[in-house]
C-alpha positions as CSV (number, residue, x, y, z in Angstrom):
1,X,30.3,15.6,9.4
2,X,29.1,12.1,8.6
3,X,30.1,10.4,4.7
4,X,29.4,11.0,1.5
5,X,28.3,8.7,-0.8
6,X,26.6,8.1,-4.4
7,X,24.0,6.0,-5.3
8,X,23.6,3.9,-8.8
9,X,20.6,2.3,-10.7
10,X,21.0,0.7,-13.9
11,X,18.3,1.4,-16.5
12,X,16.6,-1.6,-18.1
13,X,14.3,-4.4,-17.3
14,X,17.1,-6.5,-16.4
15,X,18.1,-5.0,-13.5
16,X,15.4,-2.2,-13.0
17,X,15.2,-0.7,-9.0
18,X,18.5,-2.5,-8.0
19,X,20.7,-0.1,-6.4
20,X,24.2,0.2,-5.4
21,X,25.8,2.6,-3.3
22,X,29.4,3.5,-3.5
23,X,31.3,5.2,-0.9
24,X,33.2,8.6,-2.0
25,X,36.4,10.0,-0.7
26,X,36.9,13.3,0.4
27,X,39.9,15.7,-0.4
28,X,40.4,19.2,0.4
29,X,43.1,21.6,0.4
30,X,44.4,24.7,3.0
31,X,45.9,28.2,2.3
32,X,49.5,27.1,3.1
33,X,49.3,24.7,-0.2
34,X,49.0,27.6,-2.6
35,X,51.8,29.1,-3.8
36,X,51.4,32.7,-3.5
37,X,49.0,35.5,-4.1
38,X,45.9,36.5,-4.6
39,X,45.8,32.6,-3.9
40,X,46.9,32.5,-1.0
41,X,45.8,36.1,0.0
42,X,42.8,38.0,-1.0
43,X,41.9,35.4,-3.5
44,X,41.6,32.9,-1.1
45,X,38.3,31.1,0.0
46,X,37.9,27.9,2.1
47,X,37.3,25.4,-0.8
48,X,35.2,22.7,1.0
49,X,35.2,19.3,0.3
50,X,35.4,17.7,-2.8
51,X,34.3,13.9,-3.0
52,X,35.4,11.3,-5.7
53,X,33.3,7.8,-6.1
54,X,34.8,5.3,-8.2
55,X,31.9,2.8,-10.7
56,X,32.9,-0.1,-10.7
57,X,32.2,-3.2,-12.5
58,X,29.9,-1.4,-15.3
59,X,28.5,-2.7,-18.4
60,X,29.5,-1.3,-21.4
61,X,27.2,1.0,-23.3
62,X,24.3,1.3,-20.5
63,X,22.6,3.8,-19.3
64,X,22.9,4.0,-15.4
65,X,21.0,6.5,-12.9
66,X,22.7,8.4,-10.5
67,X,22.7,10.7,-7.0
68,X,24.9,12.0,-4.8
69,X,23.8,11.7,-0.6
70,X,25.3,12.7,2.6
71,X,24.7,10.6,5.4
72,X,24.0,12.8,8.8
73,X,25.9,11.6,12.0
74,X,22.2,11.0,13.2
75,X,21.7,8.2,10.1
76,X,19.5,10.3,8.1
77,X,20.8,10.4,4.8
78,X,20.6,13.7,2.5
79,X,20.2,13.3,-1.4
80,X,20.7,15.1,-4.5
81,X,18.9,15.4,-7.5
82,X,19.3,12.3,-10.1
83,X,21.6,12.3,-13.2
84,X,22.0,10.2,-15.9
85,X,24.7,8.7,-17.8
86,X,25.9,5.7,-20.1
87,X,28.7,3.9,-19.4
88,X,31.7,4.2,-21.9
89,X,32.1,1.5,-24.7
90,X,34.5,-1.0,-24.2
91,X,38.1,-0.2,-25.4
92,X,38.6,-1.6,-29.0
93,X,34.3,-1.5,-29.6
94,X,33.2,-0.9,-33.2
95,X,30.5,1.7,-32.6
96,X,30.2,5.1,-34.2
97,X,31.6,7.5,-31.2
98,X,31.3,11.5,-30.9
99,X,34.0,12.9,-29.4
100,X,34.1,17.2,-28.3
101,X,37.6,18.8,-27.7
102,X,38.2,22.7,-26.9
103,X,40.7,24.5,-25.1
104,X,40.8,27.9,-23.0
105,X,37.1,28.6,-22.3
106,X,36.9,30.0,-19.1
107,X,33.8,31.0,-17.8
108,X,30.9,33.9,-17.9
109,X,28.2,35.7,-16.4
110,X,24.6,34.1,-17.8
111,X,22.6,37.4,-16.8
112,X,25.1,39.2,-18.4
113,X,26.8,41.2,-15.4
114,X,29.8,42.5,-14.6
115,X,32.2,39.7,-14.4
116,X,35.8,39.4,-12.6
117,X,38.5,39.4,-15.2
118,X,36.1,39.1,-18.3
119,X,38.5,38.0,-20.7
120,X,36.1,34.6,-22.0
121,X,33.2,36.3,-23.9
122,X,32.9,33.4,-26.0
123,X,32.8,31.1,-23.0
124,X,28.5,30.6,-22.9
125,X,28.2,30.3,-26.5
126,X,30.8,27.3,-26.6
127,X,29.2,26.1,-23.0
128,X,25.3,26.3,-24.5
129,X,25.9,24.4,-28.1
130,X,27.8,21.6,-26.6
131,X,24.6,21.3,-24.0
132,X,22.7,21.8,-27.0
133,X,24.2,18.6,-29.0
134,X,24.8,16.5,-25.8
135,X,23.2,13.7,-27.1
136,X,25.6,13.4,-30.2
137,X,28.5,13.7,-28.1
138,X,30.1,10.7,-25.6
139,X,33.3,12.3,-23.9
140,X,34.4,16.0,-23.3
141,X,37.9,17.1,-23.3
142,X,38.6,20.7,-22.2
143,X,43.1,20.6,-22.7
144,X,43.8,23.4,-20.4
145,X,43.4,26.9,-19.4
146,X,40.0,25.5,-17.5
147,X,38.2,28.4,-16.1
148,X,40.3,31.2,-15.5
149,X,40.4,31.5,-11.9
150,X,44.1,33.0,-11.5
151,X,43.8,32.8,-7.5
152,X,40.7,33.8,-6.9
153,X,39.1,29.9,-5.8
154,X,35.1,31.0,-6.2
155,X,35.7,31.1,-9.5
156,X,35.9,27.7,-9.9
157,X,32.2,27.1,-8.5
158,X,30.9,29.5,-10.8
159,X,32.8,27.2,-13.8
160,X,32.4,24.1,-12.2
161,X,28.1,25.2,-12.2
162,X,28.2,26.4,-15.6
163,X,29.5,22.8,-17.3
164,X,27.5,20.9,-15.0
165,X,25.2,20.1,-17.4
166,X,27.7,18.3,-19.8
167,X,29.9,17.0,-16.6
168,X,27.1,15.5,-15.3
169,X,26.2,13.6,-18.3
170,X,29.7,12.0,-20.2
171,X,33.0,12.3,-18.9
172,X,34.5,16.0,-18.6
173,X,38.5,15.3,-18.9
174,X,40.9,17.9,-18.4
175,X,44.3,18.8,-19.3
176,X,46.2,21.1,-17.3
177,X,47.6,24.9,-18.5
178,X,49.4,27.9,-17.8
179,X,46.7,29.3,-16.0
180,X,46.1,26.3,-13.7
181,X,50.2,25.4,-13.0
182,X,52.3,28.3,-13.8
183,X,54.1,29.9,-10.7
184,X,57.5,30.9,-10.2
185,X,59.5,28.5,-8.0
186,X,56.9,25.8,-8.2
187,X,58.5,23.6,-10.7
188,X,56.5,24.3,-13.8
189,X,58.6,24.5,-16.6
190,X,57.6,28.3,-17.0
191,X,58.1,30.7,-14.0
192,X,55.3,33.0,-15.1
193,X,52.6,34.3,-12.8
194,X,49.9,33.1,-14.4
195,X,48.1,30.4,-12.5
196,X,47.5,33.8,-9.6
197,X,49.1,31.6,-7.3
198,X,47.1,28.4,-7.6
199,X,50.2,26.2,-8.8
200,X,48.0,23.6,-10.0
201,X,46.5,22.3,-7.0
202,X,42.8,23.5,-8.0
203,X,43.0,21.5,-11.4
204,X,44.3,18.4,-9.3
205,X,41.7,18.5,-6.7
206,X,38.6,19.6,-8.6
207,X,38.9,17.0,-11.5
208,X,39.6,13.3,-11.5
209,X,41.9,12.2,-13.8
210,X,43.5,8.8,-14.4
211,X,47.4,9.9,-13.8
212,X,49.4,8.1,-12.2
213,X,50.4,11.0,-10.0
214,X,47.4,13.6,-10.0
215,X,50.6,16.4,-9.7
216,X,52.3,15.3,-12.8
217,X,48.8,15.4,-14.6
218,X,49.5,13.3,-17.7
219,X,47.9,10.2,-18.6
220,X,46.1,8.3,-21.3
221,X,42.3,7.6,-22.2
222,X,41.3,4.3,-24.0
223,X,37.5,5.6,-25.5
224,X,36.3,2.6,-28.2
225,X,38.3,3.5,-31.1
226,X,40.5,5.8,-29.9
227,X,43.6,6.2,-27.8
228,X,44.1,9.8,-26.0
229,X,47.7,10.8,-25.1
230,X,47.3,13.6,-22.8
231,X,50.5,15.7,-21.8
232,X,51.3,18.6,-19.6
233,X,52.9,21.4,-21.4
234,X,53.7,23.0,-17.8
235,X,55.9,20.4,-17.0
236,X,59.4,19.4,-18.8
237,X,58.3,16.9,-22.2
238,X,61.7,16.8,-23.6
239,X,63.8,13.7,-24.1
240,X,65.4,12.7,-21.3
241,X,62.1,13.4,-18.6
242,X,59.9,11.3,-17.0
243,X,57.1,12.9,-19.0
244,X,58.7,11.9,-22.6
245,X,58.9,8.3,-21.4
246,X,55.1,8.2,-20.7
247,X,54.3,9.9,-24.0
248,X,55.8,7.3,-25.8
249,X,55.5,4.5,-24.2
250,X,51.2,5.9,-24.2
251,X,51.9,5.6,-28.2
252,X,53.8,2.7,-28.2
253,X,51.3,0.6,-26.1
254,X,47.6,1.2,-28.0
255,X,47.0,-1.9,-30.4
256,X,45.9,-0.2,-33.5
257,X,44.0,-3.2,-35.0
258,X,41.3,-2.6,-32.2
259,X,42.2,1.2,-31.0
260,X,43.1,3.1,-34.8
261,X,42.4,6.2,-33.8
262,X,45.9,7.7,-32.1
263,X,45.2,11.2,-31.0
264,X,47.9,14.0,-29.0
265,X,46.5,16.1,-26.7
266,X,48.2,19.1,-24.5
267,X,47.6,22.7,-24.1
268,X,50.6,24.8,-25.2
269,X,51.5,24.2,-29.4
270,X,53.7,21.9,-29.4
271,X,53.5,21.3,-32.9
272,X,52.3,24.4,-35.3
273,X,50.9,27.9,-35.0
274,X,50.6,30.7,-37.0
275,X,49.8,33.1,-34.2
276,X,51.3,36.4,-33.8
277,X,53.1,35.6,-31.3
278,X,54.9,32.3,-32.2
279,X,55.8,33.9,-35.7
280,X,57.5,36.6,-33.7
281,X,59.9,34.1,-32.5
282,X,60.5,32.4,-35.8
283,X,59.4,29.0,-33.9
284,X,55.6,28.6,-35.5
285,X,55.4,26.7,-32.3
286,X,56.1,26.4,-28.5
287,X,59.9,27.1,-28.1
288,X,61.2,23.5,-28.6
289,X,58.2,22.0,-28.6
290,X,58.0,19.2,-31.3
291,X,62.0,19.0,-31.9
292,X,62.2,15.8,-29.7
293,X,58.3,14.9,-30.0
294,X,58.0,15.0,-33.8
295,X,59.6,12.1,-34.0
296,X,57.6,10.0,-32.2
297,X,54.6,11.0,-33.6
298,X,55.8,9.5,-36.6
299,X,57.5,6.7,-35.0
300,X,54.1,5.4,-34.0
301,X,51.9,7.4,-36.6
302,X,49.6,9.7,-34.6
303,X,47.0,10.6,-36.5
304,X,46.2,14.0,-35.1
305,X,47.7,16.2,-32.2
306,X,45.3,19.1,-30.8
307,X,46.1,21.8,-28.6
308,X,44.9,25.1,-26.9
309,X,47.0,28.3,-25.5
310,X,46.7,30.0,-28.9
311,X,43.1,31.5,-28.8
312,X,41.3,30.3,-32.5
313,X,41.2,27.9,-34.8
314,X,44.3,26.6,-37.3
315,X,44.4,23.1,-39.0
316,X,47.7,22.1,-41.2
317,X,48.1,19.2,-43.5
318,X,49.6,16.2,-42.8
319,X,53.1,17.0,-41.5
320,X,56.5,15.8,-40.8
321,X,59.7,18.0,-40.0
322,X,57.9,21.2,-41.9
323,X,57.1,19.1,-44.7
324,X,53.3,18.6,-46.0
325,X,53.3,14.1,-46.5
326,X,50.0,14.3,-48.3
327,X,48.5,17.1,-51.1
328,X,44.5,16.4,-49.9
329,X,42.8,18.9,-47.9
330,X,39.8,17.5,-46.8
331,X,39.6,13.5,-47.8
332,X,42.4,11.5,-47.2
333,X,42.8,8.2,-48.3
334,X,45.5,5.4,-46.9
335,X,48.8,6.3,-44.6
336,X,48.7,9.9,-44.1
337,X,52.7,10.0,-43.8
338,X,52.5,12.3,-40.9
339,X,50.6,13.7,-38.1
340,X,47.9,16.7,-38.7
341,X,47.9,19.2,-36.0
342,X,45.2,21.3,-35.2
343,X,44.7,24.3,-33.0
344,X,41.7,24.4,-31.4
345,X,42.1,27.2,-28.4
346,X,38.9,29.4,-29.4
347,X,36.7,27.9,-26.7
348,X,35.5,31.2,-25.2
349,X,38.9,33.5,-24.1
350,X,39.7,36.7,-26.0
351,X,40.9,35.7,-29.6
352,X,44.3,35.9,-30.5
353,X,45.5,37.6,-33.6
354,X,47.3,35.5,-36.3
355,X,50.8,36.8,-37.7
356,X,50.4,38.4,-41.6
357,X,51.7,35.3,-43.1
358,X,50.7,32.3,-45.3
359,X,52.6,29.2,-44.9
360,X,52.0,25.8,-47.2
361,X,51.6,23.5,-44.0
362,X,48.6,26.2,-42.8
363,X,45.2,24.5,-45.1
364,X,42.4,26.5,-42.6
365,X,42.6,29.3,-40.1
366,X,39.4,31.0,-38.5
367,X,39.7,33.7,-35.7
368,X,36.5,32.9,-33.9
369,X,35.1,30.9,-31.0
370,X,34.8,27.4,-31.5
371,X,35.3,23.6,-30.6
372,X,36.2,20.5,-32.6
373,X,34.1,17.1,-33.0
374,X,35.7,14.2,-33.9
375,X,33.7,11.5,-34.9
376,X,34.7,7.6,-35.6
377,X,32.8,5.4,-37.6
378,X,34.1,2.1,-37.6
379,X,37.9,1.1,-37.9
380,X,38.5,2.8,-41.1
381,X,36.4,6.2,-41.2
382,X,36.9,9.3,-39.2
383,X,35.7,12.5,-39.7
384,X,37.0,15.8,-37.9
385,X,34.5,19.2,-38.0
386,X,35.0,22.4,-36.5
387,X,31.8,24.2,-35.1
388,X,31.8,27.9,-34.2
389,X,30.4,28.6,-31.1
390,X,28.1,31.0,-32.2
391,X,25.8,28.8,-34.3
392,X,27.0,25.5,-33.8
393,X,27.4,25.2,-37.8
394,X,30.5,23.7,-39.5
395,X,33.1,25.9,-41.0
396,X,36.2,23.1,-41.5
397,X,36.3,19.4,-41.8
398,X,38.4,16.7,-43.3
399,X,37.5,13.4,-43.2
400,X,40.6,10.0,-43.1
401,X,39.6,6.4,-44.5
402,X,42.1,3.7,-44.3
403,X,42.9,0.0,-43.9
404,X,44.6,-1.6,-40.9
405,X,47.2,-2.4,-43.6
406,X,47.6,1.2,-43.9
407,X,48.6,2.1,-40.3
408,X,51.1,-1.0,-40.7
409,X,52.7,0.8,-43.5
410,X,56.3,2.2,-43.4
411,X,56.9,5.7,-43.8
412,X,59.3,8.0,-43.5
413,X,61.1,7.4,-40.1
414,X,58.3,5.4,-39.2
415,X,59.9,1.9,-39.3
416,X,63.5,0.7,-38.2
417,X,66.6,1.7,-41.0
418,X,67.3,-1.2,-43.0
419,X,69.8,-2.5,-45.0
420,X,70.5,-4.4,-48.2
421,X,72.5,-6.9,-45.7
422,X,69.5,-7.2,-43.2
């Protein structure tokens, strides 16, 4: 079989034509470690390999070159093509930073053929303008429902080939959803069919992501400016679990001086919805989703929580316990009193319908395809725009400017109860 192994040039007269090689590990999976069918049945194909090399000791903000090689039993070595990349900035750098984030995209036929489950006709529209404004954007995160598989494992290398070009280039980080965990018996907090038997073990082998348990599949990103809080809807987040310990202490931990930018990621709503289908429960919102987490988003003052599973585009205003904290729509100015939450599931699966209803928290809605960029300025400026998918153009945006001094403010539940005695 011989190793695998990838090879690493950084660009720039300082160092140009010194390589280094770094030695990849090698995971794979068998049939007995999917759940049920078609995983595990007529779904099933022999995965391979999948390799994982970890950079270290890179500068900041560099642009590095990159291939992947095989080395033969006989010592002959086997390489791929060369990629580029530049290295992340350093956590707490002031530097203007793009950042993409999409849910639910799934994947599509380019020639336009006949395509297993086609249920994601917006996923090469979303795929192509992100390729299209790659060098404007400097990390990817795609928060569940990845590609659509549901037990049938070549469709991940027919996902996996169609965001190559972006994955290739800046860091592709994934959170996990229904249709990667969900399985009766398994654990997930949902016993529904929908990950086709796969109970999560694709999403945990295929991607890399910095959890402390790959299985549990929450974790947190330091980018620059921000802070990303990812969670895993498919697991248990209420108080009390393992999983709301890490969420807090995730927002408890970033020093907002030199990280500002506090953002919530997960796939299911967890905060609020105006789809059909939440409206038809009353809730607005994943059943108890934000009853025990609202409060620490305003505990610590996230400044915007983003999630998938619902298949368009909602934003609300600044919110706290149903309750809009600031009037502005689009330009808002000091402490925003509470958390915006946006819905951003329209990354290429079939569009779900929003309930007949206008609520006061609800500023934008748009059933269409779609992604959101967030960009950050410097410590003080950060603007949010949603692109459709079909022209890349900007249909929604708002835009925050603030002081430090601002974050440091108390608001409502935001700071300990005092008294006149204390």
């Amino acid at each position: 079989m011989g190793s695998v192994m990838l090879s690493l040039l950084l660009n720039g007269a300082e160092k140009k034509g010194k390589l280094v090689q770094s030695p990849a590990g090698t995971l794979t999976f068998d049939r007995n470690t999917m759940c049920g069918a078609p995983a595990r049945t007529v779904g099933w194909r022999d995965p391979g390999y999948i390799h994982t090399s970890f950079l270290k000791e890179l500068w900041p903000n560099k642009e590095y070159t990159y291939k992947l090689g095989h080395r033969l039993v006989n010592g002959t070595t086997i390489w791929s093509q060369e990629y580029q990349f530049k290295s992340s900035p350093y956590p707490g750098q002031n530097s203007v930073q793009h950042v993409v984030i999409f849910g639910d995209m799934g994947k599509a036929e380019a020639d336009g053929s006949n395509e297993y489950n086609n249920f994601q006709p917006g996923s090469l529209n979303t795929t192509n303008q992100i390729i299209q404004d790659l060098k404007d954007i400097d990390i990817v995160f795609h928060i569940g429902d990845l590609c659509y598989a549901n037990g049938y494992l070549s469709q991940w290398d027919q996902f996996t080939a169609q965001i190559e070009p972006i994955a290739s280039k800046v860091p592709y980080m994934t959170a996990s959803g229904n249709h990667e965990r969900d399985w009766p018996g398994s654990g997930s907090f949902y016993g529904t069919l929908d990950s086709g038997g796969e109970c999560g073990v694709l999403a945990q082998t295929m991607f890399y992501v910095p959890a402390e348990n790959r299985e549990k599949f929450w974790y947190s990103v330091d980018y620059g400016m921000f802070r990303f809080c990812i969670a895993h809807t498919e697991l248990d987040w209420r108080k009390g679990t393992e999983q709301y310990e890490f969420i807090e202490k995730c927002l408890a931990s970033v020093d907002r001086q030199k990280q500002p930018w506090l953002i919530f990621l997960a796939h299911r709503v967890l905060g609020y919805s105006s789809a059909d289908f939440y409206v038809a429960e009353g809730s607005f919102e994943e059943p108890m989703g934000r009853e025990d987490l609202q409060s620490l988003w305003q505990k610590y003052k996230v400044d915007i929580a983003m999630y998938g599973h619902v298949h368009n585009y909602e934003r609300s205003c600044p919110i706290y316990q149903n309750i809009c904290t600031d009037k502005e729509k689009h330009n808002y100015k000091g402490s925003l009193n509470g958390t915006i939450h946006v819905v951003v599931g329209g990354g290429g699966a079939a569009l779900a319908d929003f309930a007949p209803i206008n609520t006061t928290w609800s500023l934008f809605k748009d059933h269409d395809f779609g992604f959101v960029k967030l960009t950050a300025f410097d410590y003080s400026n950060l603007l949010l725009e949603y692109k459709k998918s079909s022209d890349g153009q900007v249909y929604d945006s708002f835009k925050i400017s603030r002081d430090y001094r601002d974050i440091l403010a108390c608001t409502v539940d935001s700071c300990q109860s005092t008294t006149l005695a204390s």
